[in-house]
DSSP file (Angstrom, degrees, kcal/mol; ACC not computed):
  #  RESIDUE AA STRUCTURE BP1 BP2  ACC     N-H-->O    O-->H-N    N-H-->O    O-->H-N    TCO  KAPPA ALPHA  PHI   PSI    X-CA   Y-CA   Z-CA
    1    1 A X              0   0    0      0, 0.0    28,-0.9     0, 0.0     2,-0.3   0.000 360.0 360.0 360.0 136.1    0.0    0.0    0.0
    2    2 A X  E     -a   29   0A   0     26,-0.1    33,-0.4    34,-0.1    34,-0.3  -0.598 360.0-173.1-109.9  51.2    1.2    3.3   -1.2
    3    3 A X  E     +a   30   0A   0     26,-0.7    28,-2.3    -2,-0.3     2,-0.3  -0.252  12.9 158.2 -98.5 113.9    0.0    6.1    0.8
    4    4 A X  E     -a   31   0A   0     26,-0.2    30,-0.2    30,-0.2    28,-0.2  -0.861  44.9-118.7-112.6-177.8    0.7   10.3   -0.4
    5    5 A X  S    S+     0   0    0     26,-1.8    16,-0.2    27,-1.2    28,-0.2   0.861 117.3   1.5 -46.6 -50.8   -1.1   13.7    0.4
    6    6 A X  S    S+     0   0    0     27,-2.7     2,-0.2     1,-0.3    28,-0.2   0.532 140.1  34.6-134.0   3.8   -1.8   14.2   -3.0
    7    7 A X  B     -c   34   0B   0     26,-1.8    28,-1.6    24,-0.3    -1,-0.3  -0.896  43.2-176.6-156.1 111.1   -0.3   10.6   -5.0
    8    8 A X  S    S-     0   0    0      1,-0.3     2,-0.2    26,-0.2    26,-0.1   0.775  79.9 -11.4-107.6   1.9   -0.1    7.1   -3.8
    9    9 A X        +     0   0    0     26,-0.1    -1,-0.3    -8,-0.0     2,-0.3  -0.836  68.6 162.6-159.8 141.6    1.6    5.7   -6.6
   10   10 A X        -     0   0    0     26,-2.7    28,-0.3    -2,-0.2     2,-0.3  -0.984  13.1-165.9-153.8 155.9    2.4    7.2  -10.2
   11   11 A X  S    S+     0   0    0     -2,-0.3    28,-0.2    26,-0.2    29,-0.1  -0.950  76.1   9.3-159.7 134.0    5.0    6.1  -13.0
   12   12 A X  S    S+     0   0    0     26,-0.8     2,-0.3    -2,-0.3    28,-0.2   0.918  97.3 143.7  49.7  60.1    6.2    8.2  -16.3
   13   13 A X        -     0   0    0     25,-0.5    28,-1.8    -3,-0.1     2,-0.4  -0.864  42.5-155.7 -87.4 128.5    4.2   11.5  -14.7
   14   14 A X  E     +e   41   0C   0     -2,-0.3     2,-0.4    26,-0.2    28,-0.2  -0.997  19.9 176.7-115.0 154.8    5.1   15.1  -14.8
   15   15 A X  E     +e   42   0C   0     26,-1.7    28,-1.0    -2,-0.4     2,-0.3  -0.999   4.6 161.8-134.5 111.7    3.6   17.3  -12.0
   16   16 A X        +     0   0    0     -2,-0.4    28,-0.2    26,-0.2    29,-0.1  -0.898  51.1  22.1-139.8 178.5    4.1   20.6  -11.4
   17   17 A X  S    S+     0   0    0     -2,-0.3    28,-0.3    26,-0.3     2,-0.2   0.724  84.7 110.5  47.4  32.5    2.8   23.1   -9.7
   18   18 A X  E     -f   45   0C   0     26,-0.9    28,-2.1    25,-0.5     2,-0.3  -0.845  42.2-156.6-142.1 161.4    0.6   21.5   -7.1
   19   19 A X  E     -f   46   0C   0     -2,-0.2     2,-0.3    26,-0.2    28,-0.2  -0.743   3.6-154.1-135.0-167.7    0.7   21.1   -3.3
   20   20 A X  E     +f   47   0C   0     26,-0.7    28,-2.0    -2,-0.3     2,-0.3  -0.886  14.0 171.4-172.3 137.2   -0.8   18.5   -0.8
   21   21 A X        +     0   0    0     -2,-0.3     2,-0.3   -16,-0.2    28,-0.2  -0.992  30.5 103.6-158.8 142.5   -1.7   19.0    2.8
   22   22 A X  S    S-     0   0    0     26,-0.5     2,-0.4    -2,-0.3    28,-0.3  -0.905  71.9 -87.0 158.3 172.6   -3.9   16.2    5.2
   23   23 A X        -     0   0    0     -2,-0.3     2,-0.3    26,-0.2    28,-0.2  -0.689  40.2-156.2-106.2 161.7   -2.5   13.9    7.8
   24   24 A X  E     +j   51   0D   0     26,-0.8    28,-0.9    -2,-0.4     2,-0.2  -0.914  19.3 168.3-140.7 153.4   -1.2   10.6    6.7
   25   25 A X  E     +j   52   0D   0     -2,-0.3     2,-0.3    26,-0.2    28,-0.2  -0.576  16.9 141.6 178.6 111.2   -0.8    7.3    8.8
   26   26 A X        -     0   0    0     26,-0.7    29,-0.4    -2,-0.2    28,-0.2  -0.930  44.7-143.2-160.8 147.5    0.1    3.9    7.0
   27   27 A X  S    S+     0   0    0     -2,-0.3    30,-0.1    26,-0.2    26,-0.1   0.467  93.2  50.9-106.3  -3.5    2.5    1.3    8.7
   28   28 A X  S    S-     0   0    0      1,-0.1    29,-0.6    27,-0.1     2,-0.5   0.722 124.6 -22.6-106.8 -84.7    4.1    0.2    4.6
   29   29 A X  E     +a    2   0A   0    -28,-0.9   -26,-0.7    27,-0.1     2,-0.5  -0.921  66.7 167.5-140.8  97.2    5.2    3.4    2.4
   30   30 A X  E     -a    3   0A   0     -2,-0.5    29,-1.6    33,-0.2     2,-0.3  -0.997   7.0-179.4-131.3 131.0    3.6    7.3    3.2
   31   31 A X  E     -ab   4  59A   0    -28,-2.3   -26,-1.8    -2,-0.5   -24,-0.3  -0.988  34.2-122.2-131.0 131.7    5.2   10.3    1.5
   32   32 A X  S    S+     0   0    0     27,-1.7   -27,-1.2    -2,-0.3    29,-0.2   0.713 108.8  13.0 -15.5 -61.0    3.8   13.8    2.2
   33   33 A X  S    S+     0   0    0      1,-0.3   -27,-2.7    28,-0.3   -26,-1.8   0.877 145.6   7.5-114.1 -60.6    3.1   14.7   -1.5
   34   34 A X  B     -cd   7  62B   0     27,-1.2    29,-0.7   -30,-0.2    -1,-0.3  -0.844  52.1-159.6-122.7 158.8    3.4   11.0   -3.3
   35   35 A X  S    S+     0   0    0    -28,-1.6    28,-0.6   -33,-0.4   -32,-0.2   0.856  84.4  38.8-106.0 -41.5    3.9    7.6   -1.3
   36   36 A X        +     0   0    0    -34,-0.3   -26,-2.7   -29,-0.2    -1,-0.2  -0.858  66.5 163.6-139.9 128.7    5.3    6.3   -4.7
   37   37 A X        +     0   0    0     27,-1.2     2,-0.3    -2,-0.2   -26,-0.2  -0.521   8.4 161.7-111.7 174.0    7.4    7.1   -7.8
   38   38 A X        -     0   0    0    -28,-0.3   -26,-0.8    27,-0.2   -25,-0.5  -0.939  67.7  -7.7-146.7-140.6    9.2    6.4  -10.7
   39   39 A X  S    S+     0   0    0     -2,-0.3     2,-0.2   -28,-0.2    28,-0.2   0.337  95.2 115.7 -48.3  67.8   10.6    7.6  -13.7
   40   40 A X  E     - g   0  67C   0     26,-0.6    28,-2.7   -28,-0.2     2,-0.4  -0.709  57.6-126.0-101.7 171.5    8.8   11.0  -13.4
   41   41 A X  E     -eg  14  68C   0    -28,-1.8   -26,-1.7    -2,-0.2     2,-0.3  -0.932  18.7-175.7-122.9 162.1    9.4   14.8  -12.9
   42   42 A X  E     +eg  15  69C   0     26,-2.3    28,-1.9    -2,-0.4     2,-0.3  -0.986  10.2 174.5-159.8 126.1    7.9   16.9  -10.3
   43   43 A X  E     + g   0  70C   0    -28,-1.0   -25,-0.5     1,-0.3   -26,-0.3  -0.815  62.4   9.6-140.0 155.4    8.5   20.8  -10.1
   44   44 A X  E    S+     0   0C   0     26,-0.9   -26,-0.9    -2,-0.3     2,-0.4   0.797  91.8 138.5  31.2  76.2    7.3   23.7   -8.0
   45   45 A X  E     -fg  18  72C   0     26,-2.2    28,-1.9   -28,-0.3     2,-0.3  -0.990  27.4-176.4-146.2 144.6    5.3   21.1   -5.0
   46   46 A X  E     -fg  19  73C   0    -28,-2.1   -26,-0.7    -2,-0.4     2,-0.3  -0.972  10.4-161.7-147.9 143.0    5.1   21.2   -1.7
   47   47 A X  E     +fg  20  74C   0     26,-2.2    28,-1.2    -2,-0.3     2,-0.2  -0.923  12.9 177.9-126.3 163.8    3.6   18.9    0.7
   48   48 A X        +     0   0    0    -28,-2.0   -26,-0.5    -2,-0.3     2,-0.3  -0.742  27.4 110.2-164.4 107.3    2.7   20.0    4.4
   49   49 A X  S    S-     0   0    0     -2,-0.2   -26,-0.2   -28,-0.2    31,-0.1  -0.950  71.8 -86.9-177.6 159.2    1.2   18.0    6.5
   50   50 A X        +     0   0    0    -28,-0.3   -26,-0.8    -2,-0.3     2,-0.4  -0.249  51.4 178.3 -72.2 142.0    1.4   15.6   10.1
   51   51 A X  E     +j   24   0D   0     27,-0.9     2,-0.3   -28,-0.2   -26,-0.2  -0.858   5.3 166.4-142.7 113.6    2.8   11.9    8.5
   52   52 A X  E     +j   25   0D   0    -28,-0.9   -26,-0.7    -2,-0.4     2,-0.2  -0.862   5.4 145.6-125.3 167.0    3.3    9.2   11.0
   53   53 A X        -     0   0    0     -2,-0.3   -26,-0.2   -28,-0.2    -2,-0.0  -0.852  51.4-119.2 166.3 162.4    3.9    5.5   10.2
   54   54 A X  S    S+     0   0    0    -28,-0.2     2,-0.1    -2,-0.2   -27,-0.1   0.067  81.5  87.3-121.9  20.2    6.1    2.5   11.9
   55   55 A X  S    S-     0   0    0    -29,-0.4     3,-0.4     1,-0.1   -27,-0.1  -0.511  85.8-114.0-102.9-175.5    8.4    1.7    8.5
   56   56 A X  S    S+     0   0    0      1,-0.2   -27,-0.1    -2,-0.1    -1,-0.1   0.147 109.5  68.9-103.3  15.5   11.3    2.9    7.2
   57   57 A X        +     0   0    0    -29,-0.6     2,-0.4   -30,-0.1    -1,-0.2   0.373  63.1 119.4 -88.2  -8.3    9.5    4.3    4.3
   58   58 A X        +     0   0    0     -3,-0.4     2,-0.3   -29,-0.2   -27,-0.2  -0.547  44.4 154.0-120.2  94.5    7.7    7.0    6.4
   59   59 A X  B     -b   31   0A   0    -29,-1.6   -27,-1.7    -2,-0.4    24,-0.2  -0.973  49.3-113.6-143.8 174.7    9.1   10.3    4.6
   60   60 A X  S    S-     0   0    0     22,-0.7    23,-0.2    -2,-0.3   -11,-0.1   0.764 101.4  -0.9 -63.6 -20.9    8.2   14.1    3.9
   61   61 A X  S    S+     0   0    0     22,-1.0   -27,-1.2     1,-0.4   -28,-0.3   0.471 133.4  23.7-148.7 -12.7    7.7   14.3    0.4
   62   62 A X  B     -d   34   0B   0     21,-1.3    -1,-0.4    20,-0.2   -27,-0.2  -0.978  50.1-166.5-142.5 150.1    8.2   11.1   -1.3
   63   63 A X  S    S-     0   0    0    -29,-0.7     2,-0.3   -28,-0.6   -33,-0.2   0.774  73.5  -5.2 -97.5  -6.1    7.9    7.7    0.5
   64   64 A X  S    S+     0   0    0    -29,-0.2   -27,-1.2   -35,-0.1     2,-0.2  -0.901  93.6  37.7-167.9 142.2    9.7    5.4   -2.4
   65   65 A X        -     0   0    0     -2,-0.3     2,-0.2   -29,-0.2   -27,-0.2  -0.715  57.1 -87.0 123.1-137.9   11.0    5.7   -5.7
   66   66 A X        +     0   0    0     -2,-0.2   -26,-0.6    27,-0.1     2,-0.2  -0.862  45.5 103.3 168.7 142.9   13.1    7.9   -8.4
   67   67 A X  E     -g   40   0C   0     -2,-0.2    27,-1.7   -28,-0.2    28,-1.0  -0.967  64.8 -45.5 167.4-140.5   12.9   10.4  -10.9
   68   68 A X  E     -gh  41  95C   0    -28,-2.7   -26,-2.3    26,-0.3     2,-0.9  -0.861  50.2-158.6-124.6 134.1   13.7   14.0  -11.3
   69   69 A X  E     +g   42   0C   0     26,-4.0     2,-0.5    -2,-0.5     3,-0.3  -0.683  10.5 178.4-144.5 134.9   13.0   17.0   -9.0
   70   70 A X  E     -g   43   0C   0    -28,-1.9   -26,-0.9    -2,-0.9    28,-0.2  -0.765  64.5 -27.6-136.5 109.7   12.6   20.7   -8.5
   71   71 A X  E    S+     0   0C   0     26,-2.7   -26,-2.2    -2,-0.5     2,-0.4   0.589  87.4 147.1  92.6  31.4   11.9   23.6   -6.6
   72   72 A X  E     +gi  45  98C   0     25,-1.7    27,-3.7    -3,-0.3    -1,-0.4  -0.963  22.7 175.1-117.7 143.4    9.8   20.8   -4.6
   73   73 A X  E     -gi  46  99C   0    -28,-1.9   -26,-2.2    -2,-0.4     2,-0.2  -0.908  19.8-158.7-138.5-175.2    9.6   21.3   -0.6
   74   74 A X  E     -gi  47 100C   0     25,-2.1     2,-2.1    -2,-0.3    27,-0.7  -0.819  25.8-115.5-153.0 125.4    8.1   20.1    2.6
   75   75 A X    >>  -     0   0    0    -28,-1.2     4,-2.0    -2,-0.2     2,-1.6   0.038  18.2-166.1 -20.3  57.5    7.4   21.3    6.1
   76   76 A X  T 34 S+     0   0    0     -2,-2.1    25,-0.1     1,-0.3     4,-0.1  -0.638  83.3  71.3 -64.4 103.0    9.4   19.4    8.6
   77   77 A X  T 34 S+     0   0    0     -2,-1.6    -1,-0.3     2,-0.1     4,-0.1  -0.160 113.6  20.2 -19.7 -57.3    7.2   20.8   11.3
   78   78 A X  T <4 S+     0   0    0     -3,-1.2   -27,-0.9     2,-0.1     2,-0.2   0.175 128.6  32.3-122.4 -15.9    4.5   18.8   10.3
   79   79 A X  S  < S-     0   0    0     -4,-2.0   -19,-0.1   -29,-0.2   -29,-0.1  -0.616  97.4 -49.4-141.5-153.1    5.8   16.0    8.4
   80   80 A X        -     0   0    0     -2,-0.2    -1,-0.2   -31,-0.1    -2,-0.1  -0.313  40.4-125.1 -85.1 177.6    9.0   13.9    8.4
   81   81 A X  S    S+     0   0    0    -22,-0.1     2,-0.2    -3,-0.1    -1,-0.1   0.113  86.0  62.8-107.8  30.6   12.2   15.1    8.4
   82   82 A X        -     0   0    0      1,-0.2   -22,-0.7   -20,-0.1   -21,-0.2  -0.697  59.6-150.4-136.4 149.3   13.7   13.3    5.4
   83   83 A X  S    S-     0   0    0    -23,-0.2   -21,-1.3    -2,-0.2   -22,-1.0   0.738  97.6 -41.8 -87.1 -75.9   12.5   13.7    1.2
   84   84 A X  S >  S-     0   0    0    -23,-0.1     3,-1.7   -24,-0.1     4,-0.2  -0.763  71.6-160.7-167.4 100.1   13.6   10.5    1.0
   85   85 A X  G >  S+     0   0    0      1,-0.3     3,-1.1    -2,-0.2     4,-0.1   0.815  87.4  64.0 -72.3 -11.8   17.1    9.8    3.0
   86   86 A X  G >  S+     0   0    0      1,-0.2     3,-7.7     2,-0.1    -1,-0.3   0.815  81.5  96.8 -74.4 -22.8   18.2    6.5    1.3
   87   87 A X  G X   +     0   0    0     -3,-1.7     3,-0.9     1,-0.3     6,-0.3   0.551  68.9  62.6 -25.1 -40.5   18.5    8.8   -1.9
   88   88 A X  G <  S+     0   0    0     -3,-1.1    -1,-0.3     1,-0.3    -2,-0.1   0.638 102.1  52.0 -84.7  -4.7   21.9    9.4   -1.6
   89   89 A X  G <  S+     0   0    0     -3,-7.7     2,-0.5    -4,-0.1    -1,-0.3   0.190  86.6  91.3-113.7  40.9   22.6    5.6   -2.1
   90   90 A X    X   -     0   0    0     -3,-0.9     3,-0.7     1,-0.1     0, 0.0  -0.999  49.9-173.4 -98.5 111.2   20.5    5.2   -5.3
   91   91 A X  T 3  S+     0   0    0     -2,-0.5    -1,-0.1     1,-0.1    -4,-0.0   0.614  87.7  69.8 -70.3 -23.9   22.9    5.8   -8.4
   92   92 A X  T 3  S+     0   0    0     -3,-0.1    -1,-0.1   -26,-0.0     2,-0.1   0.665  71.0 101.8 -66.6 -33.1   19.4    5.5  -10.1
   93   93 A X    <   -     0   0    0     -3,-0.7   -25,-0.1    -6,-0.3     3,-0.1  -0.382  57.3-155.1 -73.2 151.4   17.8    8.9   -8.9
   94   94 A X        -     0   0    0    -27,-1.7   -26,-0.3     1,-0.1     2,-0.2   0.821  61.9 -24.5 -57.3 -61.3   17.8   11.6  -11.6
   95   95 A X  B     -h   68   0C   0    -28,-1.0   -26,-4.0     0, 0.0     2,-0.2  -0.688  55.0-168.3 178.1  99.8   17.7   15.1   -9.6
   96   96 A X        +     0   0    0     -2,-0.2   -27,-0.1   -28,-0.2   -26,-0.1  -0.438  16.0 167.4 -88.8 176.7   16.6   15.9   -6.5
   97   97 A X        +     0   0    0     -2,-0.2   -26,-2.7   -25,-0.1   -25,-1.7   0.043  19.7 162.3  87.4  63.7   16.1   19.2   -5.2
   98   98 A X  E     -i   72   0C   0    -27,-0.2   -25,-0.2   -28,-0.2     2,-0.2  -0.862  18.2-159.4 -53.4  95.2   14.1   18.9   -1.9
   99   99 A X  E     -i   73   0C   0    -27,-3.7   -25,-2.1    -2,-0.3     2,-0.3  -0.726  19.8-138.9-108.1 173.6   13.8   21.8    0.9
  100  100 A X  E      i   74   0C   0     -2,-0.2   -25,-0.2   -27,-0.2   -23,-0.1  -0.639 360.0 360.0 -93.4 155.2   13.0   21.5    4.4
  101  101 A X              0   0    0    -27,-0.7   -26,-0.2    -2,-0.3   -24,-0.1   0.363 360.0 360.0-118.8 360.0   10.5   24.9    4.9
């Protein structure tokens, strides 16, 4: 199960311009804006919003996945405090550009 704010799974997307705000709560894969991606782009998005969960998928703006992105942020206030932290060991990922807000 694939939980986002505003996408809980999408492949060969682009998305821009859009935001997503809600609570979240799923014990497999929740990301703030999408729970899961791949080979899309995603541009000017923001998710803000509370996201609890008991995996190690649990993150602020994507819970899973790859593609390229920019000018995307998320609230660590409200949501977790990661984009997606395994990211840096994916050779796979395209472009990330994630802020905390």
């Amino acid at each position: 199960i694939y939980l986002g704010g505003l996408i809980g799974q999408v492949n060969w997307a682009i998305i821009s311009n859009c935001y997503a705000m809600g609570n979240l709560s799923n014990d497999y894969v929740v990301g703030g804006f999408v729970g899961s991606i791949s080979n899309s782009t995603v541009s000017n998005c923001y998710s803000n919003g509370h996201i609890t969960g008991a995996s190690n998928w649990i993150h602020g703006f994507i819970g899973s996945g790859y593609g390229d992105f920019s000018n995307c942020y998320w609230d660590v206030e409200t949501a977790a405090d990661s984009c997606f932290d395994w990211v840096q060991s994916l050779q796979w990922v395209w472009h990330l550009h994630c802020k905390q807000f």
